[in-house]
PyMOL Python script that loads the backbone (N, CA, C, O; Angstrom):
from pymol import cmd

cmd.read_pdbstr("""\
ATOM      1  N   UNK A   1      20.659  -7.757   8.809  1.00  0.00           N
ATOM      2  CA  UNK A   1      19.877  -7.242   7.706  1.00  0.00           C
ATOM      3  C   UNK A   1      19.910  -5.723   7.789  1.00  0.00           C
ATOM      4  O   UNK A   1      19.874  -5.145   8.876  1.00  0.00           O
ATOM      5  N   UNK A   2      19.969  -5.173   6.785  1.00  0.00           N
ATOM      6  CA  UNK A   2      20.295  -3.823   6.869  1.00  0.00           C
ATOM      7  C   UNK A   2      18.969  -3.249   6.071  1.00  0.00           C
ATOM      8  O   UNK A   2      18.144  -4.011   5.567  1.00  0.00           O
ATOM      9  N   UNK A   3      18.847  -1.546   6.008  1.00  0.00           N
ATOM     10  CA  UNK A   3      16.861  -1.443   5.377  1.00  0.00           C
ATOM     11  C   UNK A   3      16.976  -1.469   4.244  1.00  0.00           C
ATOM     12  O   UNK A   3      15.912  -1.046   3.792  1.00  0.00           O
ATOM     13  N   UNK A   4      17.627  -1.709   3.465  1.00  0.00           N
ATOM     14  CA  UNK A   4      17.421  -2.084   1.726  1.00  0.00           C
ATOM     15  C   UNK A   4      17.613  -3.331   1.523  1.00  0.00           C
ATOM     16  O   UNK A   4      17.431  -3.652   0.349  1.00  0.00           O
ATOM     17  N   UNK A   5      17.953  -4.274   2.308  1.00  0.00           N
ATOM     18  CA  UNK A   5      17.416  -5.707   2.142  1.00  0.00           C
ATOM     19  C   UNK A   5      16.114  -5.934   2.890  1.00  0.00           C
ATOM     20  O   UNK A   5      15.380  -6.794   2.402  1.00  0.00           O
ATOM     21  N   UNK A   6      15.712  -5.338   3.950  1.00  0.00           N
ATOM     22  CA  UNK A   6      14.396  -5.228   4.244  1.00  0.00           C
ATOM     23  C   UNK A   6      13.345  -4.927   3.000  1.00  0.00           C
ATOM     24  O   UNK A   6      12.359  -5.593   2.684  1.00  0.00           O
ATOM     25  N   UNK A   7      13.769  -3.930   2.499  1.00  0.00           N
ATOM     26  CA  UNK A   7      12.626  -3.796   1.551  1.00  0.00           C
ATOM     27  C   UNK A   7      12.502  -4.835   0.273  1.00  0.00           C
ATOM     28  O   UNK A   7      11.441  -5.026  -0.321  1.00  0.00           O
ATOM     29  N   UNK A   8      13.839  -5.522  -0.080  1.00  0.00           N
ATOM     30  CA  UNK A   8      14.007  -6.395  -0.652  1.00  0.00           C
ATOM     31  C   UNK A   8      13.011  -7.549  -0.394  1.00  0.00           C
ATOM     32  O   UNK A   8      12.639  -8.196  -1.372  1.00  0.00           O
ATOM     33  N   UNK A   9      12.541  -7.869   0.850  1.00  0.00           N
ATOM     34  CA  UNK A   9      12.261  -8.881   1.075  1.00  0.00           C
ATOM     35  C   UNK A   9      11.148  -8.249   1.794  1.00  0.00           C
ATOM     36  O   UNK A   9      11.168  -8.728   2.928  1.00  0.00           O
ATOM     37  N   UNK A  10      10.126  -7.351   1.679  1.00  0.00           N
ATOM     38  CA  UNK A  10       9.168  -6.874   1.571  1.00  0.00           C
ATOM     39  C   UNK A  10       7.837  -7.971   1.370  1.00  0.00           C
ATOM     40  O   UNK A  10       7.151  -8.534   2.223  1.00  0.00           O
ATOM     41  N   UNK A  11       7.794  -8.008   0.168  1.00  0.00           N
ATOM     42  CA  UNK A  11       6.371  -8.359  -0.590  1.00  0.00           C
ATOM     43  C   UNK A  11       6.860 -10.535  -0.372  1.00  0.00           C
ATOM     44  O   UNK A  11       6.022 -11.434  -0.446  1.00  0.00           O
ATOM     45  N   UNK A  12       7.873 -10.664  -0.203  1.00  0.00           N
ATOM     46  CA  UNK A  12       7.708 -12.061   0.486  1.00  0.00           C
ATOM     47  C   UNK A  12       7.238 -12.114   1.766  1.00  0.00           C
ATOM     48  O   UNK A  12       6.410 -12.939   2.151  1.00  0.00           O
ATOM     49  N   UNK A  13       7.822 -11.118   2.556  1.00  0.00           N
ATOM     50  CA  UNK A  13       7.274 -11.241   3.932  1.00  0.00           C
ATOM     51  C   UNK A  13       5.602 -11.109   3.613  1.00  0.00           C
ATOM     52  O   UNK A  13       4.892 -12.113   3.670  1.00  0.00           O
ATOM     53  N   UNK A  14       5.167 -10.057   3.345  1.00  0.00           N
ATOM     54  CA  UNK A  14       3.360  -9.798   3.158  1.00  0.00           C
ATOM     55  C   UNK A  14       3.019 -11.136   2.874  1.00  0.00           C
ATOM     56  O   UNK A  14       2.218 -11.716   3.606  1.00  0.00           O
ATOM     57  N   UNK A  15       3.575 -11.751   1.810  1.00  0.00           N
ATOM     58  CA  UNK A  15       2.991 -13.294   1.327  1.00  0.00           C
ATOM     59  C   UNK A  15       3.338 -14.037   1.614  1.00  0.00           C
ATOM     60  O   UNK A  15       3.257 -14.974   0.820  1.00  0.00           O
ATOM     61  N   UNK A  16       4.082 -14.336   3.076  1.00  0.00           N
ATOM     62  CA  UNK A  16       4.288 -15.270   3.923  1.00  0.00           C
ATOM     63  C   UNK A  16       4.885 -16.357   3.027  1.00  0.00           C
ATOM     64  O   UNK A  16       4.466 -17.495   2.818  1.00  0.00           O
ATOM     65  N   UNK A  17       6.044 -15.686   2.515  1.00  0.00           N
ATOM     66  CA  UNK A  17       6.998 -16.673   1.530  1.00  0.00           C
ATOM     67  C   UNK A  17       8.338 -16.850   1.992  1.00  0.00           C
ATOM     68  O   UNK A  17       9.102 -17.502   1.281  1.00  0.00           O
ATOM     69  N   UNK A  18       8.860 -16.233   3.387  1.00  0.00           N
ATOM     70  CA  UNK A  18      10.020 -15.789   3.806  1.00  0.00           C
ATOM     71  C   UNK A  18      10.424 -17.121   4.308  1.00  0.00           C
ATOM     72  O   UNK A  18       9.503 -17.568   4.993  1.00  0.00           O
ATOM     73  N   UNK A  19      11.259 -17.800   4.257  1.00  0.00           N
ATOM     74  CA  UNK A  19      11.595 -19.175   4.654  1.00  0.00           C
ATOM     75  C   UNK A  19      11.991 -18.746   6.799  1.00  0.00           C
ATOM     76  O   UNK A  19      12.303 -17.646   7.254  1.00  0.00           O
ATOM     77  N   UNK A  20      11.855 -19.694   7.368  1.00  0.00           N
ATOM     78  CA  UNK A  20      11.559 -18.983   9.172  1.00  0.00           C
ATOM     79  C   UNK A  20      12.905 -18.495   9.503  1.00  0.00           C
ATOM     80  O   UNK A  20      12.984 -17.331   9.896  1.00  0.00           O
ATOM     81  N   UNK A  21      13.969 -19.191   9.408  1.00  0.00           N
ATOM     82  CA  UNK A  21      15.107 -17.698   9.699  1.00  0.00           C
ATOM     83  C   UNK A  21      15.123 -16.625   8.805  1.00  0.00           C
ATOM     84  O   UNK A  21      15.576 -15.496   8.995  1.00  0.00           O
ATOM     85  N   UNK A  22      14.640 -17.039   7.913  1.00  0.00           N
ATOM     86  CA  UNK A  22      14.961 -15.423   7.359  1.00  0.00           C
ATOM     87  C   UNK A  22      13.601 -14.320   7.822  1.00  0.00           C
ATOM     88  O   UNK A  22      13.766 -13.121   8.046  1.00  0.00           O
ATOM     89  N   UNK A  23      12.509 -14.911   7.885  1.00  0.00           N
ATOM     90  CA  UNK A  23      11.393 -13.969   8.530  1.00  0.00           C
ATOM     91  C   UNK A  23      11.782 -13.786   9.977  1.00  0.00           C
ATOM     92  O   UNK A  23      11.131 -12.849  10.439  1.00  0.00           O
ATOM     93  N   UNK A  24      12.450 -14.227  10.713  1.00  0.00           N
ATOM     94  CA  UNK A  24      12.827 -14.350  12.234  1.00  0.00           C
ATOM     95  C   UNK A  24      13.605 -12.589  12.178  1.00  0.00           C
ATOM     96  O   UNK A  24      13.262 -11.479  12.584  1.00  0.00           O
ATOM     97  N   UNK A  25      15.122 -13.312  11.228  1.00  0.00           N
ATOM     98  CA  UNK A  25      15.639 -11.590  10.490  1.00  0.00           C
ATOM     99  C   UNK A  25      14.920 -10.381  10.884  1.00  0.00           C
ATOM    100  O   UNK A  25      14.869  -9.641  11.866  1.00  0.00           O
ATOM    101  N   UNK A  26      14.162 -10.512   9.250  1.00  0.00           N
ATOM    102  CA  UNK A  26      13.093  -9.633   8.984  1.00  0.00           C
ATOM    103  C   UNK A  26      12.422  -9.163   9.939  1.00  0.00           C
ATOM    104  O   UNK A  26      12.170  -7.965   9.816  1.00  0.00           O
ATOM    105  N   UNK A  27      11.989  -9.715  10.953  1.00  0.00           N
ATOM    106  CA  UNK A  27      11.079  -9.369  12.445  1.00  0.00           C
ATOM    107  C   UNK A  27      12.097  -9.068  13.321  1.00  0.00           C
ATOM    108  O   UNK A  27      11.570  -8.772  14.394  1.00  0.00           O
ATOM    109  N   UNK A  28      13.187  -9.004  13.387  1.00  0.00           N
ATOM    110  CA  UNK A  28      14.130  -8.357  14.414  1.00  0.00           C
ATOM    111  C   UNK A  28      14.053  -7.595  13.605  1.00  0.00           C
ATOM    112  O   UNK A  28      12.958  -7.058  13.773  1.00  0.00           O
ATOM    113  N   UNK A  29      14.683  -7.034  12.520  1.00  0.00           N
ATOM    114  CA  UNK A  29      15.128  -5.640  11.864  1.00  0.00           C
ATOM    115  C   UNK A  29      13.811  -4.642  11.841  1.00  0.00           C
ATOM    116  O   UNK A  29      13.924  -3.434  11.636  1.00  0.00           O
ATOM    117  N   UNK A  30      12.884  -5.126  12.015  1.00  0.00           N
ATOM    118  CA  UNK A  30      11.292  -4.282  11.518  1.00  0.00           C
ATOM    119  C   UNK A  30      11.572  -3.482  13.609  1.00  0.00           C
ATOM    120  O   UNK A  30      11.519  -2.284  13.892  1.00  0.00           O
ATOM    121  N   UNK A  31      11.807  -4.518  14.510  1.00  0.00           N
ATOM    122  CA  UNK A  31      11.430  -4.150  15.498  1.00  0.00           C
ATOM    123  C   UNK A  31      12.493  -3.141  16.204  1.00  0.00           C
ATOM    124  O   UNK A  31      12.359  -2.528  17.264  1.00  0.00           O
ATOM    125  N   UNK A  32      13.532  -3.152  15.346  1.00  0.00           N
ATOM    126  CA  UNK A  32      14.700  -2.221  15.863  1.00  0.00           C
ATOM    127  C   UNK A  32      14.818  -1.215  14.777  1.00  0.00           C
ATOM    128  O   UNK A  32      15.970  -0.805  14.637  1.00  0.00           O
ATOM    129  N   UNK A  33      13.946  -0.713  13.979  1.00  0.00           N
ATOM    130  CA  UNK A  33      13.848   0.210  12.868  1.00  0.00           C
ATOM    131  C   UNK A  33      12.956   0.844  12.666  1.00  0.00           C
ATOM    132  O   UNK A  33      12.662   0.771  11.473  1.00  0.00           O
ATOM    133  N   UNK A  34      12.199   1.588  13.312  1.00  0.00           N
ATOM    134  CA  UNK A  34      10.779   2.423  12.999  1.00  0.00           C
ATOM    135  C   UNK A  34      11.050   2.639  11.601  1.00  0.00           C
ATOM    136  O   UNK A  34      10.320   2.178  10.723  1.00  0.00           O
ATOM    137  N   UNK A  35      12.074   3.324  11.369  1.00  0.00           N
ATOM    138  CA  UNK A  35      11.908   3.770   9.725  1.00  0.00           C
ATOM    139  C   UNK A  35      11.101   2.561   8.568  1.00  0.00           C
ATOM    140  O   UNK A  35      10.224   2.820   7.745  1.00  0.00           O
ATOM    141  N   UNK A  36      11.747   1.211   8.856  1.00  0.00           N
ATOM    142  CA  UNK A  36      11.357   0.143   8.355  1.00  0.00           C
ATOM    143  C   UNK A  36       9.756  -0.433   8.788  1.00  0.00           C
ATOM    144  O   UNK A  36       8.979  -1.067   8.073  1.00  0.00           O
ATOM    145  N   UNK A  37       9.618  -0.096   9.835  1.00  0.00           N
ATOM    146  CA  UNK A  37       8.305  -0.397  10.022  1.00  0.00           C
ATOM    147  C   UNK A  37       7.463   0.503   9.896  1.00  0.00           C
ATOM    148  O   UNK A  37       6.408   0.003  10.286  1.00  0.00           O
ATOM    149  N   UNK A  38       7.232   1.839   9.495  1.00  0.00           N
ATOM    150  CA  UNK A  38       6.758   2.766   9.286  1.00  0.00           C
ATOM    151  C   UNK A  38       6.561   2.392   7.564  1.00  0.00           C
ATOM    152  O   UNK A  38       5.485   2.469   6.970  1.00  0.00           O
ATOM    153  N   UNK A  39       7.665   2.044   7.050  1.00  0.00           N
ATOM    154  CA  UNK A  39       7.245   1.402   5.389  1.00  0.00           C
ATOM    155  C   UNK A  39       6.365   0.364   5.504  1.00  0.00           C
ATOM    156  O   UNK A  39       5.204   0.391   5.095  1.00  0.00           O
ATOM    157  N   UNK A  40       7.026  -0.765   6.184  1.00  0.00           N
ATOM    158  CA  UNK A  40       5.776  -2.007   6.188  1.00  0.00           C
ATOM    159  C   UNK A  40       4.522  -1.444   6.658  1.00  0.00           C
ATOM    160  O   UNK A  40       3.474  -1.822   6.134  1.00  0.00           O
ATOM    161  N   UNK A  41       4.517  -0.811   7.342  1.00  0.00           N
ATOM    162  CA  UNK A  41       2.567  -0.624   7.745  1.00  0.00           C
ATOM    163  C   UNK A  41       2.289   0.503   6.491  1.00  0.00           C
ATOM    164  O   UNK A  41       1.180   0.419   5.965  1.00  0.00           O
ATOM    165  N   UNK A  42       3.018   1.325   6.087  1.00  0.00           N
ATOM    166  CA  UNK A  42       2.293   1.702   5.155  1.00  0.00           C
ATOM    167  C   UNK A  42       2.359   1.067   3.564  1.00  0.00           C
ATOM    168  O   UNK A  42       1.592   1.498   2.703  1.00  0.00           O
ATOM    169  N   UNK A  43       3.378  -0.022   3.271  1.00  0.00           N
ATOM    170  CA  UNK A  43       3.204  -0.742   2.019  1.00  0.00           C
ATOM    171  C   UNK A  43       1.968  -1.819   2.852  1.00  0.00           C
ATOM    172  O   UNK A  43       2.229  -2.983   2.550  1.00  0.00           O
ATOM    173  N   UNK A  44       1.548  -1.790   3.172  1.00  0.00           N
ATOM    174  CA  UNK A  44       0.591  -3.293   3.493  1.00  0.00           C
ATOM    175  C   UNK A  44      -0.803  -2.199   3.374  1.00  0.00           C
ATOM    176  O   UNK A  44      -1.850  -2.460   2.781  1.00  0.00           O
ATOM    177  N   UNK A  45      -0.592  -1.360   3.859  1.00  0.00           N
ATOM    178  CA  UNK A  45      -2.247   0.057   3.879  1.00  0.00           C
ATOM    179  C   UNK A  45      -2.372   0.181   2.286  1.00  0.00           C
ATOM    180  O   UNK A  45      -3.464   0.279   1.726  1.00  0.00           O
ATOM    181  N   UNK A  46      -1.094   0.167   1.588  1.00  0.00           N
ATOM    182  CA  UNK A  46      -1.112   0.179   0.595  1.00  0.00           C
ATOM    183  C   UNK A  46      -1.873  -0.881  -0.759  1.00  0.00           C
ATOM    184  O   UNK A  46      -2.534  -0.624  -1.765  1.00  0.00           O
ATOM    185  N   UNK A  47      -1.475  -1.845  -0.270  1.00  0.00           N
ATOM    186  CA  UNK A  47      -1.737  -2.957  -0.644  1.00  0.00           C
ATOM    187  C   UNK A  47      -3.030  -3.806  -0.378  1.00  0.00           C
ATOM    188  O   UNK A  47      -3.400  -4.859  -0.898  1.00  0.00           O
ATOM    189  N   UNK A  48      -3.571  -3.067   0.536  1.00  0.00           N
ATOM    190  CA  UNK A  48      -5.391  -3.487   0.812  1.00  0.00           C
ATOM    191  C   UNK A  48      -6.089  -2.135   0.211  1.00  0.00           C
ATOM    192  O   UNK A  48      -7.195  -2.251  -0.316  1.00  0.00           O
ATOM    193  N   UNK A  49      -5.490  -0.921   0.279  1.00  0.00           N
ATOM    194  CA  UNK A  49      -6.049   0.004  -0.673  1.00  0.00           C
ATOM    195  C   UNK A  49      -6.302  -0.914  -2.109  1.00  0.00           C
ATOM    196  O   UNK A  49      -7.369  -1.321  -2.568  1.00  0.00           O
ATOM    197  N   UNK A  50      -5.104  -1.056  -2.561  1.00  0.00           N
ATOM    198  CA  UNK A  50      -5.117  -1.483  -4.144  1.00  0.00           C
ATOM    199  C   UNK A  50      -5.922  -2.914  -4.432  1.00  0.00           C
ATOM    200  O   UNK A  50      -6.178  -3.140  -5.614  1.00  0.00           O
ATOM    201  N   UNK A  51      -6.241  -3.664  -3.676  1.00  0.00           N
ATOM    202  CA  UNK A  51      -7.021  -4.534  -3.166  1.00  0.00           C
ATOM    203  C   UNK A  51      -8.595  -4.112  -3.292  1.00  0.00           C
ATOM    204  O   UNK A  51      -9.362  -4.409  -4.208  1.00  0.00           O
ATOM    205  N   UNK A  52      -8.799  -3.528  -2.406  1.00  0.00           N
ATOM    206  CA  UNK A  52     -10.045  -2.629  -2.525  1.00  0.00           C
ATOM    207  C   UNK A  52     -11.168  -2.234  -3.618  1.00  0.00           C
ATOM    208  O   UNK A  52     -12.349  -2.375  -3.935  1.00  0.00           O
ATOM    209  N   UNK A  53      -9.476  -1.413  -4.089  1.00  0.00           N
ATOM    210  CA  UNK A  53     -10.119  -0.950  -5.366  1.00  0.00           C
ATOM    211  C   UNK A  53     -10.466  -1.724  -6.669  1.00  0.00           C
ATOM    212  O   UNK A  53     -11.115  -1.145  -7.540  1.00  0.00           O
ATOM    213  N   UNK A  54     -10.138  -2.770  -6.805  1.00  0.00           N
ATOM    214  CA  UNK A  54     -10.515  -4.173  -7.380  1.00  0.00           C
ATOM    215  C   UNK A  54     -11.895  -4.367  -7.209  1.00  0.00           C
ATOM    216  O   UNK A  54     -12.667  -4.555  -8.149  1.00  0.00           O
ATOM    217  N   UNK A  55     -12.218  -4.324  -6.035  1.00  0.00           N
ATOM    218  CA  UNK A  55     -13.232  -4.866  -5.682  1.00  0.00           C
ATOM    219  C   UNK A  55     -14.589  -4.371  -6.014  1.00  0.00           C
ATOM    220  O   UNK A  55     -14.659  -3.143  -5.966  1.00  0.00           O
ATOM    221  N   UNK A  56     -15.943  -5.121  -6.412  1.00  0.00           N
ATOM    222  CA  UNK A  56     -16.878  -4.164  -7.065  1.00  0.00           C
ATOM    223  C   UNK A  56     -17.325  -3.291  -5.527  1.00  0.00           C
ATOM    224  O   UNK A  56     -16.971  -3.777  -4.452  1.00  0.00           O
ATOM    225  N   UNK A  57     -17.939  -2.282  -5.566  1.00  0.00           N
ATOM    226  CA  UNK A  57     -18.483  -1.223  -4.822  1.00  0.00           C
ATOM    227  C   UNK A  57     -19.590  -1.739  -3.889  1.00  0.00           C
ATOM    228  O   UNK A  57     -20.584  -2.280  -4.373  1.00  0.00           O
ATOM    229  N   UNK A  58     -19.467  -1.612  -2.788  1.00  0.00           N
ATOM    230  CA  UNK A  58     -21.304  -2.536  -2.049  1.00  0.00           C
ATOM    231  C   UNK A  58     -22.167  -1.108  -2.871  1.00  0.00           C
ATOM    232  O   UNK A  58     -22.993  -1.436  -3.723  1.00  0.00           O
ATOM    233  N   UNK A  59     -22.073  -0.363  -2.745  1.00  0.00           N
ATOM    234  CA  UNK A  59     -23.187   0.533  -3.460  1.00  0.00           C
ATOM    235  C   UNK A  59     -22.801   1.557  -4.668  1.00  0.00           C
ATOM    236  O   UNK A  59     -21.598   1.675  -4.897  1.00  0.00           O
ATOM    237  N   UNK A  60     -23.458   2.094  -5.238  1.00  0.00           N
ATOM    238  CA  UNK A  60     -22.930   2.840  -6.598  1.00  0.00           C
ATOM    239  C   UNK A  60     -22.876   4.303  -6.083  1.00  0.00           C
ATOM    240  O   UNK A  60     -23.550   4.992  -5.317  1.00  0.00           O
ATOM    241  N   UNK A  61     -21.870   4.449  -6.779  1.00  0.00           N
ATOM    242  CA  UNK A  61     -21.593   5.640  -6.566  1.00  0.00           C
ATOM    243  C   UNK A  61     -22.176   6.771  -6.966  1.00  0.00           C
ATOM    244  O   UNK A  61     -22.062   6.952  -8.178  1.00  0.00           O
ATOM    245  N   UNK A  62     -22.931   7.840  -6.218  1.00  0.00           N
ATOM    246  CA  UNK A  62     -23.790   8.674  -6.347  1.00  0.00           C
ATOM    247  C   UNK A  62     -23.299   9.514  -7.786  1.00  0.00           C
ATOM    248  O   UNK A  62     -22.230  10.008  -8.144  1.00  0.00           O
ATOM    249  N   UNK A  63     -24.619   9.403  -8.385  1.00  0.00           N
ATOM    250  CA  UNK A  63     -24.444  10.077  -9.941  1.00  0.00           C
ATOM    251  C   UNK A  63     -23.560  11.498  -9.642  1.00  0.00           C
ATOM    252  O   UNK A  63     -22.611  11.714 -10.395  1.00  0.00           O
ATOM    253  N   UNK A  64     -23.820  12.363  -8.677  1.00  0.00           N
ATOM    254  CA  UNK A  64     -23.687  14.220  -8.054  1.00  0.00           C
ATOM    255  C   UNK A  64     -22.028  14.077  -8.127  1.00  0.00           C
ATOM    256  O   UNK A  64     -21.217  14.901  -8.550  1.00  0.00           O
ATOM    257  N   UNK A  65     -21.851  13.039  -7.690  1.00  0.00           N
ATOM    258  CA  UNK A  65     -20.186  12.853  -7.072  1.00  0.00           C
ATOM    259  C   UNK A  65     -19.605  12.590  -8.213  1.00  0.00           C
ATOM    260  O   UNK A  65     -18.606  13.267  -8.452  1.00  0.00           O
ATOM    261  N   UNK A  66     -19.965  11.708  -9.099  1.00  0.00           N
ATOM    262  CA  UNK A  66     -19.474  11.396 -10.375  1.00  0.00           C
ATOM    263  C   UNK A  66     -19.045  12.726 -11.300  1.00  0.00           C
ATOM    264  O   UNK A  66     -17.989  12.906 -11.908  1.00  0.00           O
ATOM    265  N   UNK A  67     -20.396  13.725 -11.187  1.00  0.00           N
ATOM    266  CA  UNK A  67     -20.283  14.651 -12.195  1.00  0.00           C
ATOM    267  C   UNK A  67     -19.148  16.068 -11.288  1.00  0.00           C
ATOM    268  O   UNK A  67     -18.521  16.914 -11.925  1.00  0.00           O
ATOM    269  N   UNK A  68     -19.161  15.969  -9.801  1.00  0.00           N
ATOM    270  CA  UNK A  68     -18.235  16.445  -9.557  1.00  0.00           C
ATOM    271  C   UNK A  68     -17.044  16.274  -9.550  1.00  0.00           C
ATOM    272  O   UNK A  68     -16.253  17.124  -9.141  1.00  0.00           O
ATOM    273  N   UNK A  69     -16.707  15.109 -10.016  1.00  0.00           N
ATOM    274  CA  UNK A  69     -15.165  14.465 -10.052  1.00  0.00           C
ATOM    275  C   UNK A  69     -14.845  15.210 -11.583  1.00  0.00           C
ATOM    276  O   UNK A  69     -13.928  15.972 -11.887  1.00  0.00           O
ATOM    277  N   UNK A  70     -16.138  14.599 -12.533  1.00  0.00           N
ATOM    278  CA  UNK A  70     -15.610  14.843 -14.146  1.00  0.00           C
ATOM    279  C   UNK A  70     -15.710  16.261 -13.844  1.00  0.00           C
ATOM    280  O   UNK A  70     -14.764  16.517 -14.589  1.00  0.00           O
ATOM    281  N   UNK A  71     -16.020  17.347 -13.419  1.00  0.00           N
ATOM    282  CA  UNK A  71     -16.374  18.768 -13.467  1.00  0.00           C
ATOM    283  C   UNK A  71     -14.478  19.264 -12.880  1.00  0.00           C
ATOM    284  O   UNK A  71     -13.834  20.116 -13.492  1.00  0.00           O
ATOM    285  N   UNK A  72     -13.931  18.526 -11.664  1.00  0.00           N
ATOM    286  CA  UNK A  72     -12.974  19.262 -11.343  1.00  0.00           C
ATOM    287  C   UNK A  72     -11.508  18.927 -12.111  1.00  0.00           C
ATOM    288  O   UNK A  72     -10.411  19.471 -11.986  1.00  0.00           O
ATOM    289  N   UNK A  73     -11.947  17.811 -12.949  1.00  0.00           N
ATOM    290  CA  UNK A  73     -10.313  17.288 -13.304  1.00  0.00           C
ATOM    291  C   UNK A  73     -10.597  18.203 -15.046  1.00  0.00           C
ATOM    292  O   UNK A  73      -9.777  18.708 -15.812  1.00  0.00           O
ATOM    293  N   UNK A  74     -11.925  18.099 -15.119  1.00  0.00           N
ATOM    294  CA  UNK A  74     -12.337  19.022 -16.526  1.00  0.00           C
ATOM    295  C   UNK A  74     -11.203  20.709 -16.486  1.00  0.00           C
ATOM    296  O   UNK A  74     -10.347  21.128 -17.266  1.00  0.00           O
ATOM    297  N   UNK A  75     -11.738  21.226 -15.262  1.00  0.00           N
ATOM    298  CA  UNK A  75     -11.003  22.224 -14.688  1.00  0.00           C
ATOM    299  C   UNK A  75      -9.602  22.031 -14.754  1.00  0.00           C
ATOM    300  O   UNK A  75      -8.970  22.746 -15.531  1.00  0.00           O
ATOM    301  N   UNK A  76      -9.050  21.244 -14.117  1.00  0.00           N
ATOM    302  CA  UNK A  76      -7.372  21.113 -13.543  1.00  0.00           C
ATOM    303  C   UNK A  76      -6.999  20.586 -14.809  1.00  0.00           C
ATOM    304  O   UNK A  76      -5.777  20.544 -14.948  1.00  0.00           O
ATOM    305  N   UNK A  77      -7.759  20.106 -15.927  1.00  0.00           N
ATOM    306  CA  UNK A  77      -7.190  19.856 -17.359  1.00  0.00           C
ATOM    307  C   UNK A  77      -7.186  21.189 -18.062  1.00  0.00           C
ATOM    308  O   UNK A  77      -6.333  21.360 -18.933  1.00  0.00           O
ATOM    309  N   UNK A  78      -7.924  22.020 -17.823  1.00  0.00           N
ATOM    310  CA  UNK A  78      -8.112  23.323 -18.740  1.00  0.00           C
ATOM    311  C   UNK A  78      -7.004  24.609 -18.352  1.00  0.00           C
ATOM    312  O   UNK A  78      -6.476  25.528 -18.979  1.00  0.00           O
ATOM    313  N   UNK A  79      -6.987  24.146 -17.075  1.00  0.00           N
ATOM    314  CA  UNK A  79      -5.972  25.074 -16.166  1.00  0.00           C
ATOM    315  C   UNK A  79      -4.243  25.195 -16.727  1.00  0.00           C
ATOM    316  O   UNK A  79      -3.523  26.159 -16.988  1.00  0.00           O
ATOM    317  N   UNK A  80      -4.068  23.931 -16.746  1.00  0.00           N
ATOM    318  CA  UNK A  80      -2.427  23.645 -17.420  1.00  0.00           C
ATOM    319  C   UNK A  80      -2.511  24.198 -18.727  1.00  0.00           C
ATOM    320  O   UNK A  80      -1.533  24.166 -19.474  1.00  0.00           O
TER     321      UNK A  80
END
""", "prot")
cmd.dss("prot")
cmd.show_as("cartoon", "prot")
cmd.util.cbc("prot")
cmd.orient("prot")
């Protein structure tokens, strides 16, 4: 397996869809490739981020923070 079929077979591996030799593959090539495993841990960080953010909030988000978010993109819109 070479790293562009790794990434190919990415988002099957995460969803444990990889049939067992071919995840066997996939787990040799991850372990002889930092480059490749440096993607998988960060597409999977990725992917519970985006997860996350789905998710409703355990608490609301402070009104102060709100109006500082709309206050700086107000800015970085006026700026361009």
């Amino acid at each position: 397996m070479n790293c562009r079929e790794c990434t190919d077979f990415l988002i099957d591996y995460l969803n444990g869809d990889l049939p067992a030799a071919q995840q066997r593959v996939f787990e040799g090539h991850i372990q002889l490739c930092p480059p490749c495993l440096t993607y998988l841990e960060s597409y999977r960080a990725t992917v519970k981020t985006c997860e996350m953010a789905h998710e409703d909030p355990q608490e609301p988000i402070p009104e102060a923070m709100v109006q500082a978010i709309l206050a700086a993109r107000a800015v970085k819109h006026n700026k361009v």
